[in-house]
mmCIF file of the N, C-alpha and C atoms, coordinates in Angstrom:
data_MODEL
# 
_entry.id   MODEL 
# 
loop_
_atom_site.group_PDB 
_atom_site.id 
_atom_site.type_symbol 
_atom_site.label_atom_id 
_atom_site.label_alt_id 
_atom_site.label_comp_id 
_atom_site.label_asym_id 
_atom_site.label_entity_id 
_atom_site.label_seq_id 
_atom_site.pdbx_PDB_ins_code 
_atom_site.Cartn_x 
_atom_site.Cartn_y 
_atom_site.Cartn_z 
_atom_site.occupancy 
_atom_site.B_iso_or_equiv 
_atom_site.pdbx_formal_charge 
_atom_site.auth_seq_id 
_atom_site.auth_comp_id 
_atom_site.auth_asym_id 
_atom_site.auth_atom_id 
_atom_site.pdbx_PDB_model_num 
ATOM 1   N N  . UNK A 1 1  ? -6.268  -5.825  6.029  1.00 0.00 ? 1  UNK A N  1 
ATOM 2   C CA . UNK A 1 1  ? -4.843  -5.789  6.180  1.00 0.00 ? 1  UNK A CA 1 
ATOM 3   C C  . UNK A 1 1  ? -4.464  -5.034  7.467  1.00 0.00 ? 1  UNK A C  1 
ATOM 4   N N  . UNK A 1 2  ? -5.221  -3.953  7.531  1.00 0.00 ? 2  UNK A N  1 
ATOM 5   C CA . UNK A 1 2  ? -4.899  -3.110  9.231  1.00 0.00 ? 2  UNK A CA 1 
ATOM 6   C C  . UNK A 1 2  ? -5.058  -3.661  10.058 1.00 0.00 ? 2  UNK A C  1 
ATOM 7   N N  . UNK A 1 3  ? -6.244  -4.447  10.232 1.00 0.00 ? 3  UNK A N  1 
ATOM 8   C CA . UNK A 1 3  ? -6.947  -4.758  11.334 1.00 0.00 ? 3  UNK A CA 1 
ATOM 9   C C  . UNK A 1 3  ? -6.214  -6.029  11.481 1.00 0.00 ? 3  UNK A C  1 
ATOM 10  N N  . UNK A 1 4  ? -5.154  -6.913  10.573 1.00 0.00 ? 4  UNK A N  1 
ATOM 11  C CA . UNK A 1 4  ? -4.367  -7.968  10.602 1.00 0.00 ? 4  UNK A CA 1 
ATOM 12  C C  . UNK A 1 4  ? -3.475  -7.584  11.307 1.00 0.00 ? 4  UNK A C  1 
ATOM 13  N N  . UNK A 1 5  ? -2.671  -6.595  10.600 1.00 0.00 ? 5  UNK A N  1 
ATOM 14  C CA . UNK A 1 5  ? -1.139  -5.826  11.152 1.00 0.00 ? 5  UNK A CA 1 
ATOM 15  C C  . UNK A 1 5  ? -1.679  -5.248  13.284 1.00 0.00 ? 5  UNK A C  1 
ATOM 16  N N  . UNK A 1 6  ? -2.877  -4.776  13.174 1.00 0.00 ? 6  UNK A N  1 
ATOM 17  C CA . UNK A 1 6  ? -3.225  -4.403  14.617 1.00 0.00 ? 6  UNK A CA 1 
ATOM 18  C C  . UNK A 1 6  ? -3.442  -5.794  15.260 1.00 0.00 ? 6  UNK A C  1 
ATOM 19  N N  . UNK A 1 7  ? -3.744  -6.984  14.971 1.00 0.00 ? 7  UNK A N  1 
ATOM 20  C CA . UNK A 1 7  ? -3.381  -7.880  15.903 1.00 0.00 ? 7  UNK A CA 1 
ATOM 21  C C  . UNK A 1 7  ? -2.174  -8.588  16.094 1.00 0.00 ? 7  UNK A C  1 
ATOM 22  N N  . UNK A 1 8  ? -1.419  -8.709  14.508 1.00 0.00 ? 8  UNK A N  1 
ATOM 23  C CA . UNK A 1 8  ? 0.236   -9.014  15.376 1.00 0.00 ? 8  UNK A CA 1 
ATOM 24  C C  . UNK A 1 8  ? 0.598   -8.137  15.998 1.00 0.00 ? 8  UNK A C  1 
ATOM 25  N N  . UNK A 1 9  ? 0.244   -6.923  16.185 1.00 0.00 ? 9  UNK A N  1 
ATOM 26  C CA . UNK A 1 9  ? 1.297   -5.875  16.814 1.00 0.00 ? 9  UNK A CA 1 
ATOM 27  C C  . UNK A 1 9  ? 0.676   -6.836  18.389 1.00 0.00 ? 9  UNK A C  1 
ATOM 28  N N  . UNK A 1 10 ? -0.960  -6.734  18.710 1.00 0.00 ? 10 UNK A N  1 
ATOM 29  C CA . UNK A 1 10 ? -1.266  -7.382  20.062 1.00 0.00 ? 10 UNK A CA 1 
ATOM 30  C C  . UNK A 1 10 ? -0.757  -8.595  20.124 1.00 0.00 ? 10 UNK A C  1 
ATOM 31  N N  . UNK A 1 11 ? -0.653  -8.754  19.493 1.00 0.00 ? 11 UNK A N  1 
ATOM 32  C CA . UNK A 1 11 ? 0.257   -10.990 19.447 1.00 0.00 ? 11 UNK A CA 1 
ATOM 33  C C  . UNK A 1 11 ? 1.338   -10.902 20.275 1.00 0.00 ? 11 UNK A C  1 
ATOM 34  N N  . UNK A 1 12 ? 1.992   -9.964  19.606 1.00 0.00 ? 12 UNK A N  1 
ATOM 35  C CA . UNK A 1 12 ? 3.448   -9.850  19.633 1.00 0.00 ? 12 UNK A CA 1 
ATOM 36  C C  . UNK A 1 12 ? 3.840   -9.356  21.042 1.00 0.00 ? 12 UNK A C  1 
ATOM 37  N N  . UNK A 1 13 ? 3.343   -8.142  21.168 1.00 0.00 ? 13 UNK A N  1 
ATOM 38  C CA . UNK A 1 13 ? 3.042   -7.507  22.567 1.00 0.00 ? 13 UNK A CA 1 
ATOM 39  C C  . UNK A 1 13 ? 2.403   -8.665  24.177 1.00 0.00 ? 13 UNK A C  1 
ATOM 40  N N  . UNK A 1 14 ? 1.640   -9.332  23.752 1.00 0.00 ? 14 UNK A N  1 
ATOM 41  C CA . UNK A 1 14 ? 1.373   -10.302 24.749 1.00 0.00 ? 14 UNK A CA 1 
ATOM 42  C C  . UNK A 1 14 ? 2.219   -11.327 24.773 1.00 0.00 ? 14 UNK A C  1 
ATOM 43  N N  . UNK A 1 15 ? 2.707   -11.853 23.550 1.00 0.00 ? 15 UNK A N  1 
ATOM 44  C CA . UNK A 1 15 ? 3.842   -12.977 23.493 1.00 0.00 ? 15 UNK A CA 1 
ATOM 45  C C  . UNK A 1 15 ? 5.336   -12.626 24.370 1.00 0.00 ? 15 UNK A C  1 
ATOM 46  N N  . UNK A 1 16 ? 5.445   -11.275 24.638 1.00 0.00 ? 16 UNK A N  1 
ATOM 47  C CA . UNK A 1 16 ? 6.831   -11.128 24.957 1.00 0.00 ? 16 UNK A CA 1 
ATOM 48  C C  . UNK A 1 16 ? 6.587   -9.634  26.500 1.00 0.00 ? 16 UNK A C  1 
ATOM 49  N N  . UNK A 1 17 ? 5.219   -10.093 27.061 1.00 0.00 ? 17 UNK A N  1 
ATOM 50  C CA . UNK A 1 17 ? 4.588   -9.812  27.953 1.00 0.00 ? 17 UNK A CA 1 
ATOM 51  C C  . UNK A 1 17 ? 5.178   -8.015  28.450 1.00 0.00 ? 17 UNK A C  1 
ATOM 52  N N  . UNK A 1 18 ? 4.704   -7.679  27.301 1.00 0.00 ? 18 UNK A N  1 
ATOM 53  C CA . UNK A 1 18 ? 5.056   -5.962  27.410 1.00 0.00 ? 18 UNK A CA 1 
ATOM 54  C C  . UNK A 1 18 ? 3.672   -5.245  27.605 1.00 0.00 ? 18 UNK A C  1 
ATOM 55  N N  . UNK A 1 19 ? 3.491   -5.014  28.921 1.00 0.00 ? 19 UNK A N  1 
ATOM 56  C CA . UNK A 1 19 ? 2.329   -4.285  28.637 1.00 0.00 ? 19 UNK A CA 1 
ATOM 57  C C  . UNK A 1 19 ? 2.242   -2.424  28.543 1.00 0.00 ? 19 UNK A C  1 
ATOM 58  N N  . UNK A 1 20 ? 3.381   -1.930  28.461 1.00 0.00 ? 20 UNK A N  1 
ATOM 59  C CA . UNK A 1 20 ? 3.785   -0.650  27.916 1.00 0.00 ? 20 UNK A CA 1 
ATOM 60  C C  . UNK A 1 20 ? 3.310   -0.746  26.270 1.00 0.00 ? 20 UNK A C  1 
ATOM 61  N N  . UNK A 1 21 ? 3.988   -2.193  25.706 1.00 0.00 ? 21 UNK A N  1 
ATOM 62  C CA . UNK A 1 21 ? 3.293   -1.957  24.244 1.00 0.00 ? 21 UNK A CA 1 
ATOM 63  C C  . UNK A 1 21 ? 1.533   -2.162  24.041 1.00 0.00 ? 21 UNK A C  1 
ATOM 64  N N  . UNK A 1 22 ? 1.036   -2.817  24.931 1.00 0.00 ? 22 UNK A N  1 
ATOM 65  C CA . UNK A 1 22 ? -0.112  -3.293  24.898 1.00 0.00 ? 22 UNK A CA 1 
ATOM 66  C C  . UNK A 1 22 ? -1.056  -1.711  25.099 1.00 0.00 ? 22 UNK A C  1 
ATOM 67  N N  . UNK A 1 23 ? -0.551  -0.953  25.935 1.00 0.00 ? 23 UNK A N  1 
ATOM 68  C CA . UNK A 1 23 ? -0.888  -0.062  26.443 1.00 0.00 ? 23 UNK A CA 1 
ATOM 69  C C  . UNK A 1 23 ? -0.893  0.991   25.316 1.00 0.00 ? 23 UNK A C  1 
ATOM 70  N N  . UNK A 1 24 ? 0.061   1.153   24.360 1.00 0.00 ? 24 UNK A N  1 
ATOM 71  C CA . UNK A 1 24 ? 0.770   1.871   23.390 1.00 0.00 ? 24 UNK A CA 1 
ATOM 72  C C  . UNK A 1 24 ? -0.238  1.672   21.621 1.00 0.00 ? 24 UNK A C  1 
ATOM 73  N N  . UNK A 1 25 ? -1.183  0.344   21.979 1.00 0.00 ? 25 UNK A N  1 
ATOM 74  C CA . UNK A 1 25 ? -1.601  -0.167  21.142 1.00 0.00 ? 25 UNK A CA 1 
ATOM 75  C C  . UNK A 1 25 ? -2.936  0.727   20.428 1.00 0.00 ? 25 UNK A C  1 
ATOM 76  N N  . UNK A 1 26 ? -3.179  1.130   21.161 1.00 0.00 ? 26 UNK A N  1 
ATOM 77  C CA . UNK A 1 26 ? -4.695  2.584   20.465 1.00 0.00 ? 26 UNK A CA 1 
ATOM 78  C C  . UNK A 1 26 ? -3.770  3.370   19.866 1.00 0.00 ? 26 UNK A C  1 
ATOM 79  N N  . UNK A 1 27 ? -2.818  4.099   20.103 1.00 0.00 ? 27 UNK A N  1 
ATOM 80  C CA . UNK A 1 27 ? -1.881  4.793   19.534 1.00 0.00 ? 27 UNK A CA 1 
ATOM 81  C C  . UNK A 1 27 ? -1.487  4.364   18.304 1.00 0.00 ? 27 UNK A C  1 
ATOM 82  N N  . UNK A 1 28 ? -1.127  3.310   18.304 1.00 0.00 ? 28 UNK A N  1 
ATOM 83  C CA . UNK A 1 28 ? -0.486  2.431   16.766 1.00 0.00 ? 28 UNK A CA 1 
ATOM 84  C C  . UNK A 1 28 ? -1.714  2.319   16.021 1.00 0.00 ? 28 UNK A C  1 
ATOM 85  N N  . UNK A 1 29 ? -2.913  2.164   16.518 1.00 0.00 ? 29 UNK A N  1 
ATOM 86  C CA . UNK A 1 29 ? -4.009  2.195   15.303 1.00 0.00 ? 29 UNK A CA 1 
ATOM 87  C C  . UNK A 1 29 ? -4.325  3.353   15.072 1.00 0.00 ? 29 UNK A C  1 
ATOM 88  N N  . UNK A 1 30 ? -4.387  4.288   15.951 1.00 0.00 ? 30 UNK A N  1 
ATOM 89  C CA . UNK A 1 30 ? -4.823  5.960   15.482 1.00 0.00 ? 30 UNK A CA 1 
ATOM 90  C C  . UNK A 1 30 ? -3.695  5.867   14.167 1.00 0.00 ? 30 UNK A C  1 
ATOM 91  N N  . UNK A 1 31 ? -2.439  5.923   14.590 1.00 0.00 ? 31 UNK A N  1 
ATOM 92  C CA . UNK A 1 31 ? -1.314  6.433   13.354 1.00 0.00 ? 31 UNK A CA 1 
ATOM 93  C C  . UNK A 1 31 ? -1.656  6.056   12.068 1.00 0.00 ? 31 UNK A C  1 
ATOM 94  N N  . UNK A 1 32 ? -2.216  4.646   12.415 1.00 0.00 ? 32 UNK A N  1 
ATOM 95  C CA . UNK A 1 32 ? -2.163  3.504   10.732 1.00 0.00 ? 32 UNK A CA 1 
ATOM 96  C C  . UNK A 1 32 ? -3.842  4.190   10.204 1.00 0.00 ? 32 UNK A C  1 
ATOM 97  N N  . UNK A 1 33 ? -4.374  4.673   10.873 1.00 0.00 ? 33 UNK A N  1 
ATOM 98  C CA . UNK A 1 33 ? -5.545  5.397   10.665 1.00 0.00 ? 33 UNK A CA 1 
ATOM 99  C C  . UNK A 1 33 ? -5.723  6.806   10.021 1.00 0.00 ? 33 UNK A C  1 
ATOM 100 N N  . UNK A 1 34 ? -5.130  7.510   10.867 1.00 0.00 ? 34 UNK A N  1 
ATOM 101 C CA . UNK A 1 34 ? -4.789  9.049   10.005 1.00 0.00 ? 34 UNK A CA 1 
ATOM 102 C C  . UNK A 1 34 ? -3.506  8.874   8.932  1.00 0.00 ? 34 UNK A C  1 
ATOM 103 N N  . UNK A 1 35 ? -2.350  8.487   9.711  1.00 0.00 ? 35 UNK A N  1 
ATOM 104 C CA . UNK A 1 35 ? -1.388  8.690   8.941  1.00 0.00 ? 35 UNK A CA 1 
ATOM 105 C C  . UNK A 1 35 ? -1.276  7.970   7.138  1.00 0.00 ? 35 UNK A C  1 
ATOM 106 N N  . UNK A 1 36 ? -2.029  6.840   7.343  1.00 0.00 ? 36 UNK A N  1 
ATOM 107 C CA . UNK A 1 36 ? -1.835  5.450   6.449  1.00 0.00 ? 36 UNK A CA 1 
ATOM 108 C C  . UNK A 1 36 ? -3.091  5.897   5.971  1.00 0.00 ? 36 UNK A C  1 
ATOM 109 N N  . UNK A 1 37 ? -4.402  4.696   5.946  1.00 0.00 ? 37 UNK A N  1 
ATOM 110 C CA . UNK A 1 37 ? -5.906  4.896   5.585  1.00 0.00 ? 37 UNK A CA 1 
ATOM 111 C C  . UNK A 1 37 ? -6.520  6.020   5.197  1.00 0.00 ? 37 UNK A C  1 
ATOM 112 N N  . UNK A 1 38 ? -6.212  7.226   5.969  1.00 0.00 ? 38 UNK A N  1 
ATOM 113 C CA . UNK A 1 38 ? -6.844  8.577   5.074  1.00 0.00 ? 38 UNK A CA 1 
ATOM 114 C C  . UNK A 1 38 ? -6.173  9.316   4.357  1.00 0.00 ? 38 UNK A C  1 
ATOM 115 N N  . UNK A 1 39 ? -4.649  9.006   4.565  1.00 0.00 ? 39 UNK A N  1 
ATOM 116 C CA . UNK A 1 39 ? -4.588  9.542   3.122  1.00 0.00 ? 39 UNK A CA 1 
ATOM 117 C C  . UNK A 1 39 ? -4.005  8.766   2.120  1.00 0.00 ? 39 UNK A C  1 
ATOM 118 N N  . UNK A 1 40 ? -4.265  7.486   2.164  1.00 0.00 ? 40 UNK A N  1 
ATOM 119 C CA . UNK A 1 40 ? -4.471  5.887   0.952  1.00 0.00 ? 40 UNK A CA 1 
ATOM 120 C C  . UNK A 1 40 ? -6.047  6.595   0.776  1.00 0.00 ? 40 UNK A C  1 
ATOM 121 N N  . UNK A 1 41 ? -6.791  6.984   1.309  1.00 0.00 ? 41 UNK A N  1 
ATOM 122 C CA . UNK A 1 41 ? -8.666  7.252   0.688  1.00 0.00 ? 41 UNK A CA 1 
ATOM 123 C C  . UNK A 1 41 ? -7.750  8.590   0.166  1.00 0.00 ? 41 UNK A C  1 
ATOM 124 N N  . UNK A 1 42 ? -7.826  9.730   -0.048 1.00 0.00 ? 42 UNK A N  1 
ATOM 125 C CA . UNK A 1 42 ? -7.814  10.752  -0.267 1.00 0.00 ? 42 UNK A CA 1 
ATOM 126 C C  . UNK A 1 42 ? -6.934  10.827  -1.910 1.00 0.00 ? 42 UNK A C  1 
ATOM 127 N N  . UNK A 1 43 ? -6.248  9.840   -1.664 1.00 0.00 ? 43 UNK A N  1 
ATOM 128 C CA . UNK A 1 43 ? -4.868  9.115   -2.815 1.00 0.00 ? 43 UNK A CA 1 
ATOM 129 C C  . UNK A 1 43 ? -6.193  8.993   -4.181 1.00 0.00 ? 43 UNK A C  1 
ATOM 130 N N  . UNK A 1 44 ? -6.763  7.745   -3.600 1.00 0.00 ? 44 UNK A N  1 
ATOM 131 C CA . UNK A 1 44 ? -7.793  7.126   -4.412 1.00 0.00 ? 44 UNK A CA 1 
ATOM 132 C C  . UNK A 1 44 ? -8.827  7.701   -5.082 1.00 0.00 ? 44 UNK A C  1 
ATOM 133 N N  . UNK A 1 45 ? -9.555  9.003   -3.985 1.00 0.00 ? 45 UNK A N  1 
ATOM 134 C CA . UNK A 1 45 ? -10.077 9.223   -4.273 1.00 0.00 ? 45 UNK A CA 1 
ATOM 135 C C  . UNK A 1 45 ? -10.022 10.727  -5.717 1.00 0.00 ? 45 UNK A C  1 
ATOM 136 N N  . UNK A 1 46 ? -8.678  10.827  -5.500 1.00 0.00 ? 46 UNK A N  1 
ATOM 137 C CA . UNK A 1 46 ? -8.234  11.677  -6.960 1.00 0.00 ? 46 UNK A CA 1 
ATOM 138 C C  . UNK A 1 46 ? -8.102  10.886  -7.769 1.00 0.00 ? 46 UNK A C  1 
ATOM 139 N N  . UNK A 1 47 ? -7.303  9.923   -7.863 1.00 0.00 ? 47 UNK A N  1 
ATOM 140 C CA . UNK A 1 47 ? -7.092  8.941   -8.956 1.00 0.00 ? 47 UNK A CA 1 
ATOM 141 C C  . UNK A 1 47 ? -8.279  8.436   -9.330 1.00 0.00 ? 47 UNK A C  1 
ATOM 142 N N  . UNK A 1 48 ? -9.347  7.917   -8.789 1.00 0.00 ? 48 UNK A N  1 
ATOM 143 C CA . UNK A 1 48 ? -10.637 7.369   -9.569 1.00 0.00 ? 48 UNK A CA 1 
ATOM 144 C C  . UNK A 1 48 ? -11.849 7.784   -9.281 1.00 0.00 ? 48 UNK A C  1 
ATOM 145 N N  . UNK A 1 49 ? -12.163 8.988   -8.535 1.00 0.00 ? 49 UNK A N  1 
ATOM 146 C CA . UNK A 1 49 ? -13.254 10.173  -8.490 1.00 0.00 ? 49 UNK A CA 1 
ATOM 147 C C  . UNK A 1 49 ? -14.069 9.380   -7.773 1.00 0.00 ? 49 UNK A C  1 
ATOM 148 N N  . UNK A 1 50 ? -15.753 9.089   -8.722 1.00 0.00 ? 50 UNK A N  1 
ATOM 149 C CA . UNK A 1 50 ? -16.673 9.254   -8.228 1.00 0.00 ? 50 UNK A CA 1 
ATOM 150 C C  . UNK A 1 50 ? -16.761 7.182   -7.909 1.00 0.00 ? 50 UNK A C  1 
ATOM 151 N N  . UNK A 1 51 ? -15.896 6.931   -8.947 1.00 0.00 ? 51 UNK A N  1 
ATOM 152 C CA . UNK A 1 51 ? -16.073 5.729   -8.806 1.00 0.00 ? 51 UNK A CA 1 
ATOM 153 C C  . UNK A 1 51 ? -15.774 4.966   -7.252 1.00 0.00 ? 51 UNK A C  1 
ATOM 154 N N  . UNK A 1 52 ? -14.147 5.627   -7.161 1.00 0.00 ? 52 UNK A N  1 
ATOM 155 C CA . UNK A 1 52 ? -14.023 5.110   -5.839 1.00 0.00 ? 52 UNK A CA 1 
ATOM 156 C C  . UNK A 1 52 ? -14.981 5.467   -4.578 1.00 0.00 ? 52 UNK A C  1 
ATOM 157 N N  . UNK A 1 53 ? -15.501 6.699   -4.559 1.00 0.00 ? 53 UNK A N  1 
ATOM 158 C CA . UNK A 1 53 ? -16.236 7.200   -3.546 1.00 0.00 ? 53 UNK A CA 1 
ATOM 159 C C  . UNK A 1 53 ? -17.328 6.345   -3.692 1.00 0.00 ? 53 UNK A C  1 
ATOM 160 N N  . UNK A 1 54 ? -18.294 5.793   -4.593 1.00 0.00 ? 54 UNK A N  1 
ATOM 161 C CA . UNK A 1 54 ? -19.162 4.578   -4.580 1.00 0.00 ? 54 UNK A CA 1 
ATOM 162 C C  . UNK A 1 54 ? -18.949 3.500   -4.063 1.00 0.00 ? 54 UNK A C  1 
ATOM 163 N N  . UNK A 1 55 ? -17.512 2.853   -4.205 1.00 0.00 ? 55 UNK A N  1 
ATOM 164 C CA . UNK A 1 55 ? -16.619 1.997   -3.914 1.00 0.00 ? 55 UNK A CA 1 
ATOM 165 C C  . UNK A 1 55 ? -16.679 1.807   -2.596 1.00 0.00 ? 55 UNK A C  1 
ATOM 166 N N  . UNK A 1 56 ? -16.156 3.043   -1.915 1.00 0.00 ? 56 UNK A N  1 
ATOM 167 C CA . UNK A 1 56 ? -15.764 3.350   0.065  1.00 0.00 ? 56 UNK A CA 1 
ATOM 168 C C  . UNK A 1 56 ? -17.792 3.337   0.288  1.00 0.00 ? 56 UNK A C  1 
ATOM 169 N N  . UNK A 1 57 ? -18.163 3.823   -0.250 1.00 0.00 ? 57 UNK A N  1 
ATOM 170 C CA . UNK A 1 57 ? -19.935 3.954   0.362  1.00 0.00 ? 57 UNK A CA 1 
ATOM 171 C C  . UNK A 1 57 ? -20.276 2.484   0.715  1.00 0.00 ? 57 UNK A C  1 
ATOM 172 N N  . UNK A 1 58 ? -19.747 1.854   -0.185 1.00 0.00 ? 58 UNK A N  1 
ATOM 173 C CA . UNK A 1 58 ? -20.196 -0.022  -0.251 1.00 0.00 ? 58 UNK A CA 1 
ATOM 174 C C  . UNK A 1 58 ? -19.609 -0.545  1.148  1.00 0.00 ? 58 UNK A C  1 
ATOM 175 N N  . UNK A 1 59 ? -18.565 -0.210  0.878  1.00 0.00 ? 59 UNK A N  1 
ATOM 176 C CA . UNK A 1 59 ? -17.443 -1.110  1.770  1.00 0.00 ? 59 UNK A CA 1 
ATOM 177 C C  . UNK A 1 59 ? -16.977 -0.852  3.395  1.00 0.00 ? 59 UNK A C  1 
ATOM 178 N N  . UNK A 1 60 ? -17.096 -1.387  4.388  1.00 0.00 ? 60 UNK A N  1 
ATOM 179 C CA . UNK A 1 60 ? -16.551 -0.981  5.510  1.00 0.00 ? 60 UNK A CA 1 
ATOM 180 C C  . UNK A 1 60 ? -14.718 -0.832  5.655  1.00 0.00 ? 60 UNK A C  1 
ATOM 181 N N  . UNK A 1 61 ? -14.796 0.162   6.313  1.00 0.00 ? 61 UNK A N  1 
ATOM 182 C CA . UNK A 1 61 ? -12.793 0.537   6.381  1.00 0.00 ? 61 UNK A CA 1 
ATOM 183 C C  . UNK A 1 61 ? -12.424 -0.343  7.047  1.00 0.00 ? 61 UNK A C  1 
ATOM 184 N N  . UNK A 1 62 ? -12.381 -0.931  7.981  1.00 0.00 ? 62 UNK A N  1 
ATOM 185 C CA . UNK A 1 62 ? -11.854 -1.623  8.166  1.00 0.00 ? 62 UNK A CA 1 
ATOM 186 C C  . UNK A 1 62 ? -12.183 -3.434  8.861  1.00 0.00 ? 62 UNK A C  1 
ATOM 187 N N  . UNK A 1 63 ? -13.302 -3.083  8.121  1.00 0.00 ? 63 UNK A N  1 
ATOM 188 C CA . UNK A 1 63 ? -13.973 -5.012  8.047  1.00 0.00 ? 63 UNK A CA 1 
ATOM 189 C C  . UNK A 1 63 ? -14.526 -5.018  7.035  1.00 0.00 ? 63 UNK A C  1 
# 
């Protein structure tokens, strides 16, 4: 889903030839990264302990 939302943001940004946003674009994934993703893991990982932490061991974050 991130790694979706991080290419319309580049879609969008090249479609309407802004390269201030293009430029701006590591920034928008750091945010959705700390701000969003770690603490959605940190969420999870109270709500379903050891299970989820087995869960994230399996799975790549963001592929």
């Amino acid at each position: 889903m991130y790694v979706g939302m991080a290419l319309v943001y580049a879609a969008v940004a090249l479609a309407v030839g802004s390269p201030l946003a293009m430029a701006l674009l590591p920034a928008a994934i750091l945010v959705i990264h700390r701000g969003v993703i770690l603490r959605e893991e940190r969420y999870l990982e109270r709500k379903f302990g050891d299970e989820y932490v087995a869960y994230r061991a399996r799975v790549r974050r963001w592929l």
